[in-house]
N, C-alpha and C positions, 0 to 999 in steps of 0.2 A: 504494500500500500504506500503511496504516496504520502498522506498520512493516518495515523491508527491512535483514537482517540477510544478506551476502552472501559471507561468510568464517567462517560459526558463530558460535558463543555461546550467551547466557544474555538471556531474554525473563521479567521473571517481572512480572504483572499481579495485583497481591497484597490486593488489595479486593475487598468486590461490589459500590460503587460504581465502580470504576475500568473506562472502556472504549478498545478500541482499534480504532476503524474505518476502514476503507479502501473504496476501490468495487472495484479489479479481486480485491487480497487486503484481508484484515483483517492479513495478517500473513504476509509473505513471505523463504523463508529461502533463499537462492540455493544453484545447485548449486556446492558450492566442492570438497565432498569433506570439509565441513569437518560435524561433527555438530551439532547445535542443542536444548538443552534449553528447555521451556519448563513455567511452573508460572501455572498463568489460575485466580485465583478470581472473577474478575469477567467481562467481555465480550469477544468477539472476534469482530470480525464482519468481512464480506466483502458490500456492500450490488448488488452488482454482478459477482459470481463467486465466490470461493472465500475461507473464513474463512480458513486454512491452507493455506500451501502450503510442503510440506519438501521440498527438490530433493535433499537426498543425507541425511536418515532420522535420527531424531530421538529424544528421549524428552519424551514430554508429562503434566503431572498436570494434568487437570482439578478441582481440589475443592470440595467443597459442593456441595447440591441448585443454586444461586444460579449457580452457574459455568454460563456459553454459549459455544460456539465456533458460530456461524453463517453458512452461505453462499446465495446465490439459488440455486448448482449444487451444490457439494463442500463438504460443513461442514471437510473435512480431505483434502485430497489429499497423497499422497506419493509422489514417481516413481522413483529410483535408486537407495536403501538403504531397511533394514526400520525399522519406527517403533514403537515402546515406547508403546502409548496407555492411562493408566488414567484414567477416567472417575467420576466421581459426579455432574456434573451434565448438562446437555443438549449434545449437539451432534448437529446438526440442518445438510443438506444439500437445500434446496428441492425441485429438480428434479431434480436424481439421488442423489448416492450422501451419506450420513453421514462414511462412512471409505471411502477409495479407495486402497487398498493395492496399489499397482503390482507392490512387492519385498519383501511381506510383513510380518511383524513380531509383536506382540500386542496383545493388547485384551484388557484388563478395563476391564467397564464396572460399577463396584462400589457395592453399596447400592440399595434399591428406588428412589429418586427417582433414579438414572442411566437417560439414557433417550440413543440413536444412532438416529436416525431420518432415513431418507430419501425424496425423492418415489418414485423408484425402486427403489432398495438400501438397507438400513442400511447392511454391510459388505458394500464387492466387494473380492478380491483374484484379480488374472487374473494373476502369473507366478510365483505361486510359495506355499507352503505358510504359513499364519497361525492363531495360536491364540487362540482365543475362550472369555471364561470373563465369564458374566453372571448377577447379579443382581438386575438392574434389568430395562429394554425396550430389546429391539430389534425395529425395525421398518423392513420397505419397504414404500410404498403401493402402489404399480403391479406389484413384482415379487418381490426376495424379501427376505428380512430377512436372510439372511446367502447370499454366492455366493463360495463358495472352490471357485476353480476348476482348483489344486491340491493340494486336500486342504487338510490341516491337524487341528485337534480344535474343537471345541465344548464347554463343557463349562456345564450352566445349573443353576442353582440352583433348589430349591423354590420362592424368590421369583422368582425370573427369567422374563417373557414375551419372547418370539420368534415377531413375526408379520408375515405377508406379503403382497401382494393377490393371490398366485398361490403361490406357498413361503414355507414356514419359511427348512428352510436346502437350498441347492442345491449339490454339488458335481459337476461335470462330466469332469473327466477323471482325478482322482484318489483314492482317499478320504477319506473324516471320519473319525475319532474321536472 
C-alpha cells in the first residue's frame, strides 16, 4: 500500500501534484473499527488492485476536476461500515466497480467534471440501502452505472449522465427513489 492506516485517522493528499501509489492499494485503511477521513486533491492510485480500500467506512472529499482515486479493479472498495463519498473529480475502477459499497453509505459525485466510472459498475452496493445524488457521470461499461441492490435513492441532476452497457440504474431486491 501506498499508504496503510490500521487504527483510523486522517489521510489528506492536498495538491494536484501530490501522489500516492501503491500496487495491491493506493491507500489502505484497516479494519480497526476505527473510522478514516480522507481529503485527495491530487492522486491515488492502486496500480495492481484497488485505489481505496476502507475496512470499517469512512468519509472521503475528492476535490477538483484534477482529483483521481484509481484502481486496475475497485477505484474504492469498502466492506464493514457505510462510506460518506463526495466526488468532483474522477474515480475510476478498471475492471469492475468505481465505488463498491459493501455496507452502504453516500455519494455525491458533485459538478459536471465529476465522473465514477467502472469496467463493470460505476456504483455497486449488495447489502444494504445507498444514496446517490449526481451531477456529473456515472458510468459502467459492461453492466450498469449504478446497482443498488437494496434500494436506496438516486437523485441526478439536469447536468448529471448515468450510463451503462446494459443499465442505467438497476435495483434488485429493493426499491429506488
Amino acid at each position: 500500500a501506498g499508504v496503510d492506516f490500521l487504527a483510523g485517522g486522517t489521510l489528506t493528499n492536498n495538491t494536484t501534484s501530490a501522489r500516492i501509489v501503491g500496487a495491491s492499494w493506493g491507500a489502505y485503511f484497516g479494519a480497526s473499527g476505527a473510522v478514516v477521513t480522507v481529503t485527495n486533491d491530487g492522486t491515488i492510485s492502486g496500480t495492481s488492485g484497488l485505489g481505496i480500500n476502507f475496512g470499517d467506512g469512512g468519509v472521503l472529499t475528492s476535490s477538483g476536476t484534477a482529483a483521481l482515486i484509481s484502481g486496475t479493479t475497485y477505484g474504492i472498495y469498502a466492506l464493514n461500515q457505510a462510506v460518506t463519498v463526495t466526488n468532483q473529480g474522477r474515480i475510476s475502477g478498471a475492471s469492475k466497480y468505481g465505488l463498491d459499497l459493501k455496507a452502504g453509505g453516500t455519494v455525491t459525485n458533485s459538478g459536471t467534471g465529476a465522473m465514477i466510472t467502472g469496467g463493470n459498475r460505476g456504483i455497486s452496493a449488495l447489502n444494504t440501502a445507498v444514496t446517490v445524488v449526481n451531477q456529473g457521470t456515472i458510468s459502467g461499461t459492461s453492466k450498469a452505472a449504478i446497482y443498488l441492490q437494496h434500494g436506496g435513492s438516486v437523485s441526478n441532476a439536469t447536468t448529471g449522465r448515468i450510463s451503462g452497457g446494459k443499465y442505467g440504474v438497476v435495483a434488485s431486491v429493493s426499491a429506488i427513489t
